[in-house]
C-alpha positions in Angstrom: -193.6 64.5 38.8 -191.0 67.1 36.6 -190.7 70.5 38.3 -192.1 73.9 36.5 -190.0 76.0 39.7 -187.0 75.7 38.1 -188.1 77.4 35.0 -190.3 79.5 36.4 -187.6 81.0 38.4 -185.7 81.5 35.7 -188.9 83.4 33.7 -189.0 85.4 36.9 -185.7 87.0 36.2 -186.0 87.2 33.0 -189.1 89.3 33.4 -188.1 92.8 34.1 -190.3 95.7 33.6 -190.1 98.0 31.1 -188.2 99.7 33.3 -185.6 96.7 34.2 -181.9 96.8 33.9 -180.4 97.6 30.5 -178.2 94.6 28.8 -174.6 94.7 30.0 -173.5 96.2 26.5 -175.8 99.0 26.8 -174.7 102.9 27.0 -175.0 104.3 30.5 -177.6 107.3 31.0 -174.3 109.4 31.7 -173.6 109.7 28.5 -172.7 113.1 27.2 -176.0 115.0 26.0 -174.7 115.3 22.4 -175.2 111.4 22.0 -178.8 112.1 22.3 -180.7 115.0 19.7 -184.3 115.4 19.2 -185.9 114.1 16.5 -185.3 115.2 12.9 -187.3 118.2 11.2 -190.4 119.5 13.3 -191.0 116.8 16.2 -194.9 118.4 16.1 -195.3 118.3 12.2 -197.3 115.8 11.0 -195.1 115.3 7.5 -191.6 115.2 7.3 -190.8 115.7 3.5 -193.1 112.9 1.7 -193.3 111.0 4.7 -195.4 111.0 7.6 -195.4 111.2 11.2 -197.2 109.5 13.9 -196.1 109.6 17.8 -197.8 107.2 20.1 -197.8 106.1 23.9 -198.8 102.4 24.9 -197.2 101.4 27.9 -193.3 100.1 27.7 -192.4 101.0 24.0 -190.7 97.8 23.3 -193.7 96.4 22.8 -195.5 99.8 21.0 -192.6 99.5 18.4 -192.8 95.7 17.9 -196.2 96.8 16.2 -195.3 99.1 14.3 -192.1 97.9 12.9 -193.2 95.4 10.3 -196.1 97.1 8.9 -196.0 97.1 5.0 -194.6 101.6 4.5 -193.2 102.3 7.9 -190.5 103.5 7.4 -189.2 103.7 11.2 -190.2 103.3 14.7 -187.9 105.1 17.0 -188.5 104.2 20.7 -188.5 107.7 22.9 -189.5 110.2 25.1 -192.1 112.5 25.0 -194.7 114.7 26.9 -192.4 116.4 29.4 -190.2 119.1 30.0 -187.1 118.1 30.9 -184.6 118.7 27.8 -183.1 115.2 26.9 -184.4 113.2 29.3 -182.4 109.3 30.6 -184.1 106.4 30.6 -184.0 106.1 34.4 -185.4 109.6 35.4 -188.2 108.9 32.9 -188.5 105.3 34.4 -188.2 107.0 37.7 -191.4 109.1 37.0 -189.0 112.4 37.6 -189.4 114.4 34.0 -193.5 113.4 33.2 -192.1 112.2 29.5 -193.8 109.1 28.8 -192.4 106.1 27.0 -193.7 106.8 22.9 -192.8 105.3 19.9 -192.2 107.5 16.8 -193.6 106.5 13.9 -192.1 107.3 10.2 -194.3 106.2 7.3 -195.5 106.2 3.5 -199.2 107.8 3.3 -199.1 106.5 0.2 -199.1 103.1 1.5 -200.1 103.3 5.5 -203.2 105.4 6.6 -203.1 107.2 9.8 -206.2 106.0 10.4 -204.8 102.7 10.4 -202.1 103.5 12.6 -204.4 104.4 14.9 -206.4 101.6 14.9 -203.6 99.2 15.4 -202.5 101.7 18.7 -206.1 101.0 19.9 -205.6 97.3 19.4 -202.4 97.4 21.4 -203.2 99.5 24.5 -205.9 99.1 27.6 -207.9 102.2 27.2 -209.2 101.4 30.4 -206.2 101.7 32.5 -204.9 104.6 33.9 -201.1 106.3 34.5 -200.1 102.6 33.6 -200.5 99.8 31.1 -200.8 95.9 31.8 -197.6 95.3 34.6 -196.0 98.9 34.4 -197.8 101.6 36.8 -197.0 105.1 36.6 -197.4 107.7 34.4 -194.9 107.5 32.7 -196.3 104.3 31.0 -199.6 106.2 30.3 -201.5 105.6 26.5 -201.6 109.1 24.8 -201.8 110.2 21.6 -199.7 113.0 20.4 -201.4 114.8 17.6 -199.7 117.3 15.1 -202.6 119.1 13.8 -206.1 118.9 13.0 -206.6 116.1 10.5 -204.6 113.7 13.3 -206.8 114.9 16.1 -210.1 114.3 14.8 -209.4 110.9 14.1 -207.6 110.6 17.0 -211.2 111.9 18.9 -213.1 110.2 16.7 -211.6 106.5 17.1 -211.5 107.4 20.7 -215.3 108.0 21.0 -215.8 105.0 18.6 -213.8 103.0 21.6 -215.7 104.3 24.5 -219.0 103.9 22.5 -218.3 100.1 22.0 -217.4 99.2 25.6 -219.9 101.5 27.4 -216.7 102.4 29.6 -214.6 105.5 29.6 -211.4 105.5 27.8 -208.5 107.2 30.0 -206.4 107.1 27.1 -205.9 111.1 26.3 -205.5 113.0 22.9 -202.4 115.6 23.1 -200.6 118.1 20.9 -197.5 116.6 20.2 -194.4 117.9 21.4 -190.6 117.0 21.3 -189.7 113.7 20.8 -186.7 112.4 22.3 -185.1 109.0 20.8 -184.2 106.5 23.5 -180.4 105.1 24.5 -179.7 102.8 21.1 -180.1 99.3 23.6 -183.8 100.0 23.7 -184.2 100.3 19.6 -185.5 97.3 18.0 -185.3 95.9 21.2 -187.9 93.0 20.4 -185.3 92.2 17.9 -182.2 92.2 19.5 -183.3 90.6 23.1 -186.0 88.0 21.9 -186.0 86.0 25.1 -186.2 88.8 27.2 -188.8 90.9 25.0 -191.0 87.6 24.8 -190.0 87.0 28.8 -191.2 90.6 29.6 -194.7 90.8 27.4 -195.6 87.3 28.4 -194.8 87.8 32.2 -196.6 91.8 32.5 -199.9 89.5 31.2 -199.8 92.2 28.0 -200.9 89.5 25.3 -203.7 88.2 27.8 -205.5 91.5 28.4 -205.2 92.4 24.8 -206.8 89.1 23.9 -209.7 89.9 26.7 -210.3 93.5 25.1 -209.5 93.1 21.2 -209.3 89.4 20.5 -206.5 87.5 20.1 -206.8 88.0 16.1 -207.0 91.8 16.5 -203.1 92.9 17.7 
């Protein structure tokens, strides 16, 4: 009878957390500060020029910016920091729970095109509500869901899907509603990282059981 240890062992390494080693090629978190910069304009407006801004927290934002990235008028989603008070924070003390940034993707889009109000829906389709500092494999909160909102038309639907989600699971949703704040981009070797590092993106969601809970909450047509 054929062996599945082999392969499984070699899932098992593949299978870091979000908070796994970088590839070899990547930028050490000792780089000098002016590598990193906040992000353009006003990191709390909701518009930047004609374009608008959405920042949201979903657990390890590899997979938060996989969703994101091929919608029909996004323009950009920028994996990053956000939520703390440590001025540009490295991807280990975040990882390390040491600055209280979470892991957020920033989201640059036409309103023309793309709704905020379906931006948020496809966060809620992508997250456990239900899960605390922590989402699927990665605990801590720095992998908390949180939505940063930049003013009042953001927040109440933010609120208001929010309700909606506690109201059809009769369960409380620990997911929080937050003004944003300043969003730091991420080293360059975690953008697009779904795209760059396939087998190891694919190795990671299917291996932290992401898909599967999604599937249990949403169904597996709704993410």
């Amino acid at each position: 009878m054929y062996s599945y240890r082999p392969l499984l062992a070699v899932l098992a390494l593949l299978v870091a957390a979000c908070a796994g080693s970088p590839p070899l090629n990547a930028a050490p978190d000792s780089e000098p500060a002016a590598k990193m910069a906040p992000a353009e304009g006003n990191p709390a407006a909701a518009t930047q020029g004609e374009r608008g801004v959405a920042v949201f927290a979903g657990g390890c934002f590899w997979c938060v910016e996989s969703a994101y990235d091929d919608l029909d008028g996004v323009y950009s989603a920028v994996s990053g920091y956000t939520g703390g008070k440590k001025a540009n924070p490295g991807y280990y003390e975040v990882a390390g729970g040491k600055t209280r940034h979470a892991e957020a993707v920033r989201v640059v889009y036409d309103p023309a095109k793309l709704s905020y109000a379906k931006l948020i829906d496809v966060f809620w389709k992508n997250v456990d509500p239900f899960q605390r500092d922590g989402q699927f494999c990665d605990h801590g909160p720095q992998y908390r869901s949180e939505v940063y909102v930049a003013d009042p038309v953001q927040r109440a639907l933010a609120e208001k899907t929010r309700a909606d989600v506690a109201k059809r699971f009769g369960r409380e949703v620990v997911t929080k509603v937050s003004d944003a704040s300043i969003f730091w981009p991420a080293e360059e070797y975690h953008q697009d990282f779904h795209r760059k590092s396939p087998v190891r993106y694919l190795s990671y969601r299917m291996g932290c059981g992401r898909d599967r809970r999604l599937a249990e909450l949403w169904g597996k047509s709704e993410h």
